[in-house]
KEMI-887989 format. One line per 3 residues: number of its first residue (from 1); their letters; for each residue x, y, z of N, C-alpha, C. Coordinates in nm, 3 decimals. Example, Ala and Ser with C-alpha at 12.3 -4.5 7.8 and 13.67 -1.06 7.14 Angstrom:
KEMI-887989
1) as) 1.319/-0.569/0.780/1.230/-0.450/0.780/1.320/-0.330/0.780 | 1.285/-0.225/0.708/1.367/-0.106/0.714/1.290/0.003/0.787
This chain:
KEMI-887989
1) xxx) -17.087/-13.645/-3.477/-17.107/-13.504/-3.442/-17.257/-13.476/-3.446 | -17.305/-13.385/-3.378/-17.472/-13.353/-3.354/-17.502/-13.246/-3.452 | -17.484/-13.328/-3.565/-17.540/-13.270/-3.667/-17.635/-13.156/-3.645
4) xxx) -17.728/-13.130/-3.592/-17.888/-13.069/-3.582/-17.773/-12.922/-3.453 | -17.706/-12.956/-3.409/-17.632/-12.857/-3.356/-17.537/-12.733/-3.441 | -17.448/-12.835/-3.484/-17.364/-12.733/-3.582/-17.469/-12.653/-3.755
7) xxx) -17.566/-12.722/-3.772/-17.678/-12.689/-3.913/-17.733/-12.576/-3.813 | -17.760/-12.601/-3.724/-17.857/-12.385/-3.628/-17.730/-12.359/-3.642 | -17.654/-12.359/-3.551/-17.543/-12.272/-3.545/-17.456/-12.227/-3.708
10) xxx) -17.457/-12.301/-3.768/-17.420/-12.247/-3.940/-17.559/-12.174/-3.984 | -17.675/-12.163/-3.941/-17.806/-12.122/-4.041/-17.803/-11.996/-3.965 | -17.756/-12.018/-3.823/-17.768/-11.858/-3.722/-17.690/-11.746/-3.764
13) xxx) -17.554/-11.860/-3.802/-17.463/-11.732/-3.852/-17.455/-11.671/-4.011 | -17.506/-11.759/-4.077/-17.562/-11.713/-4.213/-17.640/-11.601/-4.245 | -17.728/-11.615/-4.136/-17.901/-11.528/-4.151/-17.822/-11.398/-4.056
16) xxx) -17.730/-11.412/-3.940/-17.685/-11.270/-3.900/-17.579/-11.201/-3.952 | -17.501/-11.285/-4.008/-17.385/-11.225/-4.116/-17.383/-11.149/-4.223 | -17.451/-11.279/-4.315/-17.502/-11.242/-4.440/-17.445/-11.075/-4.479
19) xxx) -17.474/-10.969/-4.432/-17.439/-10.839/-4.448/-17.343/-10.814/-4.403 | -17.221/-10.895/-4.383/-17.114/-10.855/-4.327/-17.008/-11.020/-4.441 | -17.040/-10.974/-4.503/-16.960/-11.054/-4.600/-16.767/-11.162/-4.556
22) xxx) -16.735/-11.036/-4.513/-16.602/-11.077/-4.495/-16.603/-11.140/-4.317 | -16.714/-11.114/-4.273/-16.697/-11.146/-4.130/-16.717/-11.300/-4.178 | -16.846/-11.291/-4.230/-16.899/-11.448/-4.253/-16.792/-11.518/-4.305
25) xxx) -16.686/-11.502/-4.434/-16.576/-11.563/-4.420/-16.503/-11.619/-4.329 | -16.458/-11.529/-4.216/-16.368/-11.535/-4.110/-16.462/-11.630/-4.071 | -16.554/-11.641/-4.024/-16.629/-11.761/-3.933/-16.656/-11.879/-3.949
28) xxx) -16.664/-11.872/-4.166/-16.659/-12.000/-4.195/-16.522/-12.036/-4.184 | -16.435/-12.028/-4.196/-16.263/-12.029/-4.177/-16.256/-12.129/-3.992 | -16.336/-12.008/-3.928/-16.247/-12.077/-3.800/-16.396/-12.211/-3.791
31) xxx) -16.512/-12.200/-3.844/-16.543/-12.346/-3.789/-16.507/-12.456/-3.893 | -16.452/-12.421/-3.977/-16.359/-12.517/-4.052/-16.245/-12.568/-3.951 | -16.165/-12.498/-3.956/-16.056/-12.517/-3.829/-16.091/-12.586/-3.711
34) xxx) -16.216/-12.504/-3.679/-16.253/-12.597/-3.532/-16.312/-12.767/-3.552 | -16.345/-12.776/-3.707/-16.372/-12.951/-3.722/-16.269/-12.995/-3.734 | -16.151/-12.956/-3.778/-16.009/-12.985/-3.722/-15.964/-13.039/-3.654
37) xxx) -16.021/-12.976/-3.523/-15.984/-13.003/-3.395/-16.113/-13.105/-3.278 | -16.185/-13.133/-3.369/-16.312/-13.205/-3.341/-16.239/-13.354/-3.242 | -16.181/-13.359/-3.280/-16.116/-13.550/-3.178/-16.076/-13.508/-3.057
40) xxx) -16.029/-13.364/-3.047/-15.927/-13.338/-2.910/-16.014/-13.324/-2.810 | -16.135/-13.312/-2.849/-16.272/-13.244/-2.745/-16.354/-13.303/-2.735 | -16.388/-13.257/-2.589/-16.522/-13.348/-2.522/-16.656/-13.358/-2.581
43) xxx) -16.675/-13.228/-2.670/-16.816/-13.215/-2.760/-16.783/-13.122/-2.880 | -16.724/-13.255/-2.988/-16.672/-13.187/-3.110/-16.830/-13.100/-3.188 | -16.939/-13.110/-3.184/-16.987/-13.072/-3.237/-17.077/-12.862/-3.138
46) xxx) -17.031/-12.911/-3.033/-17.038/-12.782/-2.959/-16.935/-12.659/-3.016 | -16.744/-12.734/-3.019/-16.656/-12.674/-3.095/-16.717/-12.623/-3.191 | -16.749/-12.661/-3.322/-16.775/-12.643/-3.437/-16.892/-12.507/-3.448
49) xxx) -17.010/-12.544/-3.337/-17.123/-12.413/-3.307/-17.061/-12.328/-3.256 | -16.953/-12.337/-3.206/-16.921/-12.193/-3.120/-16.841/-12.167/-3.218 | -16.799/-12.192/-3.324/-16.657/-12.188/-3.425/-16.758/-12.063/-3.522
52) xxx) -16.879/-12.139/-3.570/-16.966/-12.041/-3.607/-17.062/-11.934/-3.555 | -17.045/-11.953/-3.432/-17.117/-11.840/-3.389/-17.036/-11.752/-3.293 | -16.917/-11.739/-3.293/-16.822/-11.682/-3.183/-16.820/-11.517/-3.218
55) xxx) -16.835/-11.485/-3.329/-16.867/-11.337/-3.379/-17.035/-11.298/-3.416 | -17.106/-11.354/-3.404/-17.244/-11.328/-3.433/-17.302/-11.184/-3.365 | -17.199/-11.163/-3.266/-17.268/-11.045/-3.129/-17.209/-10.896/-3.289
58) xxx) -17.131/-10.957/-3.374/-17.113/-10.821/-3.497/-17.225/-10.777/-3.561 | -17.334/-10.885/-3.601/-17.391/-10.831/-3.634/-17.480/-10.690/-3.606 | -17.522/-10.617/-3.684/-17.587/-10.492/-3.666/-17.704/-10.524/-3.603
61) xxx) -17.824/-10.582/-3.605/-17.892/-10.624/-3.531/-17.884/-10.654/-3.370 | -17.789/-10.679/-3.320/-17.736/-10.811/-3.212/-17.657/-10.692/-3.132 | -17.642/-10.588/-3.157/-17.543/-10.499/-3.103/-17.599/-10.437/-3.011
64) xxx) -17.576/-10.454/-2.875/-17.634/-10.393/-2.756/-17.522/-10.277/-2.714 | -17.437/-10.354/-2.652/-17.278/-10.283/-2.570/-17.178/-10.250/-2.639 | -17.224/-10.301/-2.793/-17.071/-10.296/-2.875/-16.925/-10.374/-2.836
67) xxx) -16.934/-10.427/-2.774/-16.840/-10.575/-2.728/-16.899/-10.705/-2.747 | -16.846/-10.754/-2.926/-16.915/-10.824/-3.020/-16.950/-10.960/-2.910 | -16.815/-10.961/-2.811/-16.804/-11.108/-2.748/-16.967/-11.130/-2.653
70) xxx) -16.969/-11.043/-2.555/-17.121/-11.016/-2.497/-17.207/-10.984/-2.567 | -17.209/-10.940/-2.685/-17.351/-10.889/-2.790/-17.411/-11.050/-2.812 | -17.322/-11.119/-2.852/-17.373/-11.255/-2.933/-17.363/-11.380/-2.786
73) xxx) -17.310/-11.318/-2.703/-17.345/-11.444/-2.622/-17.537/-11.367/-2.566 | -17.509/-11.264/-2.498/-17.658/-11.248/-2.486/-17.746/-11.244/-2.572 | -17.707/-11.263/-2.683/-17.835/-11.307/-2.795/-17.869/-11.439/-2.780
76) xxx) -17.748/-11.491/-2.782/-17.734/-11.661/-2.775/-17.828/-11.726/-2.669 | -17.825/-11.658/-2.514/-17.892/-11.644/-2.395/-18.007/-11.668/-2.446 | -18.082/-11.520/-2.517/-18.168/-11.530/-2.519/-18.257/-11.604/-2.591
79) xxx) -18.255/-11.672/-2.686/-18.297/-11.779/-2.777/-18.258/-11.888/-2.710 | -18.202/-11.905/-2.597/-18.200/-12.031/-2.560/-18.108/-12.154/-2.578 | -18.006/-12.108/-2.632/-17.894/-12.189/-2.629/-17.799/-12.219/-2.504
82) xxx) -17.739/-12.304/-2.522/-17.696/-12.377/-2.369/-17.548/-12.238/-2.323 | -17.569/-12.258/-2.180/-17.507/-12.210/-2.086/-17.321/-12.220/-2.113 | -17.316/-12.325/-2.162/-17.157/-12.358/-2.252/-17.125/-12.246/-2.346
85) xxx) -17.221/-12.274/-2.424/-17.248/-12.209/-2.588/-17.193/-12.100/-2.528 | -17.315/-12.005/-2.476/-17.312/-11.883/-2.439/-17.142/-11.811/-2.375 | -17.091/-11.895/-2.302/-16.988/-11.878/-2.236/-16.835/-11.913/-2.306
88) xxx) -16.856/-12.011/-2.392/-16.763/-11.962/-2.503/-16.739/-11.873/-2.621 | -16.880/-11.827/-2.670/-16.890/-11.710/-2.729/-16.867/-11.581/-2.659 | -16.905/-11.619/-2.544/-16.840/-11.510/-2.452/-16.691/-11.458/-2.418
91) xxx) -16.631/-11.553/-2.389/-16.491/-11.538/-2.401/-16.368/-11.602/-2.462 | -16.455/-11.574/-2.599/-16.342/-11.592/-2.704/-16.229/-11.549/-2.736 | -16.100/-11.618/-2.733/-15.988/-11.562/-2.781/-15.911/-11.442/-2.673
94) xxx) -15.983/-11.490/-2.526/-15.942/-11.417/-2.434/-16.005/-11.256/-2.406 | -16.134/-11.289/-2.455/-16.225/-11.143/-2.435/-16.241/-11.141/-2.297 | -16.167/-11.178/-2.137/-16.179/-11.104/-2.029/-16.125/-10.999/-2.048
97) xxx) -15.988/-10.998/-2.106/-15.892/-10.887/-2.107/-15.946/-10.748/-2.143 | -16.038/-10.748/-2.283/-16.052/-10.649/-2.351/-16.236/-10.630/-2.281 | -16.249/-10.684/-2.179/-16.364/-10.640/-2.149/-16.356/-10.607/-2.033
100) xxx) -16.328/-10.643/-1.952/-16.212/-10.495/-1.818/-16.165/-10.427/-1.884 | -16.084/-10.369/-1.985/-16.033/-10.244/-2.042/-16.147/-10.146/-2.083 | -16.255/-10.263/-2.167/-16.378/-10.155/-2.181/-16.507/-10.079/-2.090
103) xxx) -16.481/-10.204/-1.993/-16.570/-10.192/-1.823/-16.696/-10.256/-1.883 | -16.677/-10.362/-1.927/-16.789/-10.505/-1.983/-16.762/-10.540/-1.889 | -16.887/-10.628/-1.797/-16.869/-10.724/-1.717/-16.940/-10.848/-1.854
106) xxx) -16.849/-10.967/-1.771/-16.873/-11.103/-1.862/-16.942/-11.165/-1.754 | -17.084/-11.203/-1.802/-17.127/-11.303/-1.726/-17.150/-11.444/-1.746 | -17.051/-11.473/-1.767/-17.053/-11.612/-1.819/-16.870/-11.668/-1.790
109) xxx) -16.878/-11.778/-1.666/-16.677/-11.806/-1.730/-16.679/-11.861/-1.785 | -16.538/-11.875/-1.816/-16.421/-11.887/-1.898/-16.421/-12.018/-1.871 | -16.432/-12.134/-1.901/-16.443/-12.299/-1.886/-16.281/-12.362/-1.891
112) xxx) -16.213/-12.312/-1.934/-16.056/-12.300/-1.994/-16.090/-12.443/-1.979 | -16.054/-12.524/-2.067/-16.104/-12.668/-2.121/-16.010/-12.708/-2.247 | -16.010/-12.785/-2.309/-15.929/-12.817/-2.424/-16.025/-12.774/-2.550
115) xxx) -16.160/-12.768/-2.512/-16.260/-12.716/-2.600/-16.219/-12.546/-2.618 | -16.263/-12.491/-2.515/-16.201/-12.344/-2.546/-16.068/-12.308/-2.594 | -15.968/-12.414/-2.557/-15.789/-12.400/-2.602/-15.849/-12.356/-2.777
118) xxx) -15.917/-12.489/-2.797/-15.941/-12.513/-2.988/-15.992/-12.423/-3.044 | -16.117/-12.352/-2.965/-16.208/-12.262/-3.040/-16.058/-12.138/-3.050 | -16.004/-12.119/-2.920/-15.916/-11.969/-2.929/-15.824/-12.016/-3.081
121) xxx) -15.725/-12.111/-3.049/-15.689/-12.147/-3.145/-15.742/-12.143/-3.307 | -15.847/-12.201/-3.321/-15.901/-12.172/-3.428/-15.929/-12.010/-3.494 | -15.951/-11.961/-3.434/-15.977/-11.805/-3.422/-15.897/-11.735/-3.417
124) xxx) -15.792/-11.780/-3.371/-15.647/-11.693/-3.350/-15.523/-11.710/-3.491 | -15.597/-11.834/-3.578/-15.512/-11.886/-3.627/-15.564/-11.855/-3.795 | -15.725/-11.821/-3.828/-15.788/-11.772/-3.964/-15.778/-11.636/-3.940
127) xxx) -15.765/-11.623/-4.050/-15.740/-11.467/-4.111/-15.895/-11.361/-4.111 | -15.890/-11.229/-4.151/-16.025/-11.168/-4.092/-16.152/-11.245/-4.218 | -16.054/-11.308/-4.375/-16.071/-11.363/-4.505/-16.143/-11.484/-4.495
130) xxx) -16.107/-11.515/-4.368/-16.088/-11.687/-4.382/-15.983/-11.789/-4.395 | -15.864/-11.767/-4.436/-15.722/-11.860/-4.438/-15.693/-11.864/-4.334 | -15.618/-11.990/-4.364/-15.531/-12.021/-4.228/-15.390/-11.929/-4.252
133) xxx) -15.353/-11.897/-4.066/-15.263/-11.815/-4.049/-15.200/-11.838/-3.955 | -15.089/-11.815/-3.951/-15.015/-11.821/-3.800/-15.037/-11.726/-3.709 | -15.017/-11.793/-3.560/-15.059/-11.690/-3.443/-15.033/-11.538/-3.466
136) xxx) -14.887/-11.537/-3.508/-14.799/-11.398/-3.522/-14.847/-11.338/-3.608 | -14.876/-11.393/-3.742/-14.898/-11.319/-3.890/-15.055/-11.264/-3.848 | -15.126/-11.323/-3.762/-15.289/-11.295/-3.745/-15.277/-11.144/-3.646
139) xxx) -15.166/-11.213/-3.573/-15.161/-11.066/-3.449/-15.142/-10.981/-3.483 | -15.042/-10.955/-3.566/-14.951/-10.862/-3.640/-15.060/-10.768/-3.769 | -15.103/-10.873/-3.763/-15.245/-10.786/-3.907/-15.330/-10.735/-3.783
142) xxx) -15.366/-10.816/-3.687/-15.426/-10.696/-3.608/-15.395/-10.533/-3.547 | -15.327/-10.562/-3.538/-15.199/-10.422/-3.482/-15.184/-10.360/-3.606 | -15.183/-10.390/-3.702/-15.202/-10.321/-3.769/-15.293/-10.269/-3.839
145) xxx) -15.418/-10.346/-3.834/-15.541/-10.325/-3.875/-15.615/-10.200/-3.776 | -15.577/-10.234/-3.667/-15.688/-10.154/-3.576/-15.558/-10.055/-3.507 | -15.392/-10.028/-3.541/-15.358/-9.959/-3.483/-15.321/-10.014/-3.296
148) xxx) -15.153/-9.927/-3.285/-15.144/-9.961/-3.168/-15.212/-9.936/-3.044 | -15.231/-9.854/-3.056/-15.319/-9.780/-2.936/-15.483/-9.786/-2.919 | -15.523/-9.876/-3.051/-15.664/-9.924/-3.012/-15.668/-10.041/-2.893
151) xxx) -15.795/-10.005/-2.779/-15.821/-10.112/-2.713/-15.819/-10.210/-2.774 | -15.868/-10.261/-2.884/-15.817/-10.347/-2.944/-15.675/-10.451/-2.915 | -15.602/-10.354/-2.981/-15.438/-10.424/-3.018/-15.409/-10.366/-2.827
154) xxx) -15.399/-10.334/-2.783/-15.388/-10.297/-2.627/-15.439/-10.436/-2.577 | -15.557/-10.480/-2.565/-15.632/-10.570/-2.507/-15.547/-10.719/-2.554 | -15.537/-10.729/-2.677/-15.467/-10.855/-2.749/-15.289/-10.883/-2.694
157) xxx) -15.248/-10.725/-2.689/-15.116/-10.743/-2.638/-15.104/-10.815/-2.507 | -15.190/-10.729/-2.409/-15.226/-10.822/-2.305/-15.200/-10.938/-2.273 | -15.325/-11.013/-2.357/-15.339/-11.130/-2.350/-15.306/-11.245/-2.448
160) xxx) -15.176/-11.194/-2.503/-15.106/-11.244/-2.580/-15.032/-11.412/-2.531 | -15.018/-11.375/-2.431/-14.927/-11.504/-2.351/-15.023/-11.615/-2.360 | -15.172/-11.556/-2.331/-15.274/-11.673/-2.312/-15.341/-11.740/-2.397
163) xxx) -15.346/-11.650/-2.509/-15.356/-11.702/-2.659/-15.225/-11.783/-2.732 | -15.104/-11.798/-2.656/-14.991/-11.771/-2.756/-15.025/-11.962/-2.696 | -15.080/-11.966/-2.536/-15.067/-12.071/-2.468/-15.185/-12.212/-2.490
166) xxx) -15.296/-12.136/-2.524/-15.392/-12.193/-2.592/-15.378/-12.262/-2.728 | -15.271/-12.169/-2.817/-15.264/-12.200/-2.952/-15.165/-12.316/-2.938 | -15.072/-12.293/-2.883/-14.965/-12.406/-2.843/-15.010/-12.550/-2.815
169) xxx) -15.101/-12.528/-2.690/-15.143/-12.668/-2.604/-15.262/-12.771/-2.751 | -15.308/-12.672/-2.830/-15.436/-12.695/-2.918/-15.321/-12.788/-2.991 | -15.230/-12.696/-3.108/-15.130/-12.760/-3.185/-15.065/-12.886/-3.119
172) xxx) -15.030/-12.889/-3.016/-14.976/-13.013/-2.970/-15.058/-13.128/-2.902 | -15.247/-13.097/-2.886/-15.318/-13.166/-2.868/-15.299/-13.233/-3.001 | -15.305/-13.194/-3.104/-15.346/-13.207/-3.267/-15.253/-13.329/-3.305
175) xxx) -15.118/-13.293/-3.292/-15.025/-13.348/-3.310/-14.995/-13.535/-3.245 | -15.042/-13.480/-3.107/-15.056/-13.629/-3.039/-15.146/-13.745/-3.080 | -15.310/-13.663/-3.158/-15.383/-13.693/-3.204/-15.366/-13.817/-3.314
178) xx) -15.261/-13.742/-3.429/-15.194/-13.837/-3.528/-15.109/-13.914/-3.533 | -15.045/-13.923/-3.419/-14.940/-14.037/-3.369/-15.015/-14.158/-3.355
């Protein structure tokens, strides 16, 4: 793994977190998860940077549009990180959905790759804490966290099928893995 990749991307999200305590949990959680899934992918150590930096656009600093997914990829942009990077932080966990609802344009696609399956997966699957969780138990705390009728839980309902499909294909990448 490219060591000197995933150490910025863990020092990036340290130094923008840091004040967001429980976020930084959740992030160490899913790039835990995403070394997990490090064998199934073409650039396990890209997984792992985007695992830690997929919420960075939260920070208070980094907040342009308030759509965490575009805050932290155009930060990402701008410091110069690769065009991948940027575009999986971009549409994490199926942030087209909830960024047409908000009238975000994403400039960056969606690679839909076995790399992005893992990162959604990973993300879909830690808790806001950090634990591992199941798809449902994670959704279900969302909807209830942010309420039905937040764009939020609106946006996630959505795109529930595509997360439900990501998390699936990831788990049964995983599985083939150990055979």
């Amino acid at each position: 793994m490219a060591q000197d990749l995933v150490s910025w991307a863990t020092d990036l999200a340290h130094e923008h977190l840091q004040m967001l305590p429980r976020r930084l949990r959740h992030v160490e959680g899913v790039a835990r998860r995403a070394a997990l899934a490090a064998g199934i992918v073409d650039d396990p150590a890209l997984l792992v940077a985007a695992g830690w930096l997929h919420d960075v656009g939260y920070a208070p600093d980094l907040i342009r549009t308030g759509f965490h997914p575009v805050d932290g990829a155009t930060f990402l942009q701008q410091i110069g990180a690769s065009d991948r990077l940027c575009g999986l932080v971009a549409n994490h966990s199926c942030a087209c959905v909830e960024a047409r609802t908000r009238g975000v344009v994403l400039d960056w696609p969606d690679e839909r790759t076995a790399l992005r399956d893992a990162l959604w997966w990973a993300d879909m699957t830690t808790t806001p804490d950090g634990t591992d969780v199941g798809l449902t138990e994670r959704l279900a705390d969302v909807y209830l966290r942010y309420g039905e009728t937040d764009v939020v839980s609106r946006s996630l309902r959505e795109a529930e099928p595509a997360l439900r499909a990501a998390v699936d294909l990831t788990e049964s990448r995983l599985r083939l893995q150990v055979k």
